[in-house]
C-alpha positions, -999 to 999 in steps of 0.1 A, spaced: 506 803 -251 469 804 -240 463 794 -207 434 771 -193 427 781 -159 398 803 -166 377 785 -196 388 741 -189 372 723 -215 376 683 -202 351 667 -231 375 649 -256 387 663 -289 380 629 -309 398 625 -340 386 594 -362 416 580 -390 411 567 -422 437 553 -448 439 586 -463 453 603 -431 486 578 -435 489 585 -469 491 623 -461 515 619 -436 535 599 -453 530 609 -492 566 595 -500 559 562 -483 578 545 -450 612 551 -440 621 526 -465 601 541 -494 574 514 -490 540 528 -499 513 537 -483 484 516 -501 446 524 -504 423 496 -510 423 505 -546 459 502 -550 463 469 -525 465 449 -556 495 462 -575 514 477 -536 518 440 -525 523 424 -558 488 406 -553 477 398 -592 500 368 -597 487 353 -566 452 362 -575 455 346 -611 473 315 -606 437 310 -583 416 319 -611 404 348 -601 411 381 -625 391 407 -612 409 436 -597 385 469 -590 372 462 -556 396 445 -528 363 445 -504 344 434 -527 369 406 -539 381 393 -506 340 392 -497 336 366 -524 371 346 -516 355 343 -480 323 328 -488 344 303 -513 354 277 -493 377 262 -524 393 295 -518 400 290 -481 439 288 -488 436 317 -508 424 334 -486 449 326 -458 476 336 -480 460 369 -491 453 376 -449 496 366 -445 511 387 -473 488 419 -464 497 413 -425 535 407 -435 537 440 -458 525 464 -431 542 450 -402 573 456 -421 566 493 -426 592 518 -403 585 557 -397 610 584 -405 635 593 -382 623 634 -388 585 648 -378 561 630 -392 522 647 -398 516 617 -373 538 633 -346 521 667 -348 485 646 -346 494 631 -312 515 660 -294 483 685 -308 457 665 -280 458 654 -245 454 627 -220 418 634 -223 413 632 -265 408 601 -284 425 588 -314 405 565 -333 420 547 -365 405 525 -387 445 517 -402 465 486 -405 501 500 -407 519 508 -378 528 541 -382 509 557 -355 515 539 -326 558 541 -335 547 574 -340 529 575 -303 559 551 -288 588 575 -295 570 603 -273 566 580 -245 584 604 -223 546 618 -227 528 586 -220 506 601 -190 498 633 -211 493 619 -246 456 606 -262 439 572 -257 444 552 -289 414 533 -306 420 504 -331 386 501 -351 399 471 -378 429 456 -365 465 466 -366 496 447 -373 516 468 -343 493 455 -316 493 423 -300 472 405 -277 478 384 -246 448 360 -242 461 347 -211 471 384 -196 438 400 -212 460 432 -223 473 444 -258 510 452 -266 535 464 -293 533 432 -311 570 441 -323 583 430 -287 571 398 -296 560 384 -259 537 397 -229 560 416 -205 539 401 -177 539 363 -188 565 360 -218 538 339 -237 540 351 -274 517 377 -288 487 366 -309 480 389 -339 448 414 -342 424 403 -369 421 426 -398 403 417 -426 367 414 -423 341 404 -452 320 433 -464 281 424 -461 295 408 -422 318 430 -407 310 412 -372 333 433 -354 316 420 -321 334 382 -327 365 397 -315 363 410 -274 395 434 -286 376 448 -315 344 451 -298 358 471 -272 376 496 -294 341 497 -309 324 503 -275 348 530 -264 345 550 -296 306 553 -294 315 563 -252 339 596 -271 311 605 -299 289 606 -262 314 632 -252 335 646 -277 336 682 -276 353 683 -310 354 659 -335 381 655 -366 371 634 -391 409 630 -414 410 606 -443 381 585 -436 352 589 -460 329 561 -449 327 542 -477 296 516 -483 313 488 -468 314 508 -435 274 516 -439 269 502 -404 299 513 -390 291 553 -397 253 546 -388 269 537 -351 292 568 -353 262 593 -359 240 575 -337 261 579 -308 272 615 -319 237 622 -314 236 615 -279 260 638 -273 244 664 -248 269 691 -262 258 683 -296 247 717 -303 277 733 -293 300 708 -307 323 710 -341 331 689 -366 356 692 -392 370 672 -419 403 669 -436 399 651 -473 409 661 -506 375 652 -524 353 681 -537 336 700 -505 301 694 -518 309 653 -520 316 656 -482 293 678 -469 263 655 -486 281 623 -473 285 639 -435 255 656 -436 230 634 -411 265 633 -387 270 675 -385 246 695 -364 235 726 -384 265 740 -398 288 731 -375 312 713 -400 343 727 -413 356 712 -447 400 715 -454 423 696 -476 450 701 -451 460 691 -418 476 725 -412 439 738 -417 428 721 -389 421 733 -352 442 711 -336 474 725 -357 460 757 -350 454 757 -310 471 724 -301 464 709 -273 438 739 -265 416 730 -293 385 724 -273 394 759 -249 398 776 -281 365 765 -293 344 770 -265 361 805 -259 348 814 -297 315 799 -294 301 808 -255 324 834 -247 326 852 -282 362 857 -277 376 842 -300 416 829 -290 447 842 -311 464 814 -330 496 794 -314 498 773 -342 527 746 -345 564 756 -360 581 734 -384 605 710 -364 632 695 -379 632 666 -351 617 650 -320 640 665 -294 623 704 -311 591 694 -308 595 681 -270 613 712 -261 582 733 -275 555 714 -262 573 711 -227 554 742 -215 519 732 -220 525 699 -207 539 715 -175 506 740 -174 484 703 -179 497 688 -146 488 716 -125 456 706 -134 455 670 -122 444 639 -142 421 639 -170 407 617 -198 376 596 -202 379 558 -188 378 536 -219 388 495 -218 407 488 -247 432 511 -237 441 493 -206 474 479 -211 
């Protein structure tokens, strides 16, 4: 295992989450064989058509685009409220597999001072997150960018929880639900304090980041403004020269690279299909040492890449020995607000 003593690297290793980073983790679906659905296949996952047509509506190619319209309807208003209740309903029912999940390797592979940033609904990650809690000190900040049906929010308290406990441990009041659905041409994500503050803290890691991992989010036109904050702040980044990015999609290299292209600087962008292709399965937990070694030091690191575990209990007993080189090294990690529970 490479050690950190001589070349410790505390910018954040930021990893940003789309919907295609659950559907790769979980290709088969939820522990219940519930799937994983994109917003081109929301319609037929969560039986949505007969609701749609029995409000007279029939088109089915854009969800965005459709819910946009429904929103600015107000004869649709109830429609709407239903659509917002049977979306919220399907993914808070979703349950992760008892074995390793691609989302368990994710969070064990970065540190207190990384950054997870998802722009999901389901709840996969954080039960991911929750049953390595043994870890909580040592594990990455975790950034909700549209909502999530596994978080809720005390008003009174001013603190998110896991919305699946139901109440506030503090006051026992019961936990209001994170908005998730937001109208295309308005995505005012600044009309919800928990929202904005996600928002906030991810433009305070692009600042930082040392390494960035763009997996299954491919900034669609709907998100225009949202990926013209991203690069924005990226570009304040005074390591922005020596930083990497890399991005984990299936679409055709060339597609990416020309969609990315005004976020990389130079060519420093790598392009996989595969999480297992990445850095962070590849140097976990040292991603940003290994980097830095490579780049400044031109010595590059030998691989310590992750083994295949057959369950939680493996995993904990091979990570155990980094964690225990970490705290000889004191506290880390970047102060960010919505992560204040």
């Amino acid at each position: 295992m490479p050690t950190i003593p001589n070349l410790k690297n505390e910018l954040p290793h930021l990893v940003i989450l789309g919907a295609g980073a659950s559907l790769a983790a979980f290709p088969e679906g939820d522990k219940n064989g519930k799937a994983l659905p994109l917003m081109s296949s929301l319609f037929t996952d969560l039986n949505l058509t007969n609701t749609l047509k029995k409000s007279h509506v029939n088109s089915f190619d854009n969800f965005e685009i459709l819910y946009e319209a429904i929103n600015n309807d107000p004869s649709k208003k109830k429609l709407q409220i239903t659509l917002e209740e049977k979306i919220s309903r399907y993914f808070y029912g979703m349950k992760i597999l008892s074995t390793p999940t691609l989302y368990d390797y994710l969070i064990l592979s970065l540190r207190k001072k990384d950054v997870i940033a998802t722009f999901n609904w389901d709840p996969l990650l954080l039960q991911s997150a929750r049953r390595h809690k043994k870890y909580k000190d040592h594990l990455p900040a975790i950034l909700f960018l549209h909502g999530n049906v596994a978080v809720g929010i005390c008003s009174s308290c001013n603190i998110m929880g896991y919305k699946y406990n139901k109440r506030c441990h503090r006051c026992l009041k019961t936990f209001e639900s994170m908005p998730l659905l937001y109208p295309v041409g308005k995505k005012k994500y600044s009309d919800d304090k928990n929202i904005s503050n996600a928002w906030s803290d991810l433009a305070i890691s692009l600042k930082q980041a040392y390494y960035v991992t763009i997996f299954g989010y491919s900034a669609p036109v709907s998100d225009f403004d949202a990926k013209t904050l991203m690069t924005k702040s990226f570009n304040k980044n005074k390591s922005h020269e020596f930083s990497q990015v890399e991005i984990i999609d299936i679409k055709p290299e060339p597609e990416i690279t020309d969609n990315w292209r005004d976020f990389f600087y130079h060519h420093h962008y790598d392009v996989m299909d595969n999480f297992n292709k990445s850095q962070l399965w590849w140097h976990p937990r040292r991603s940003c040492e290994a980097h830095a070694s490579a780049l400044l030091m031109n010595s590059p690191w030998p691989y310590d890449p992750f083994p295949l575990f057959n369950s939680i209990s493996e995993m904990h007993d091979w990570i155990n020995p980094f964690i225990n080189e970490e705290k000889k090294h004191g506290k880390e990690g970047i102060e960010l607000s919505s992560c204040k529970h």
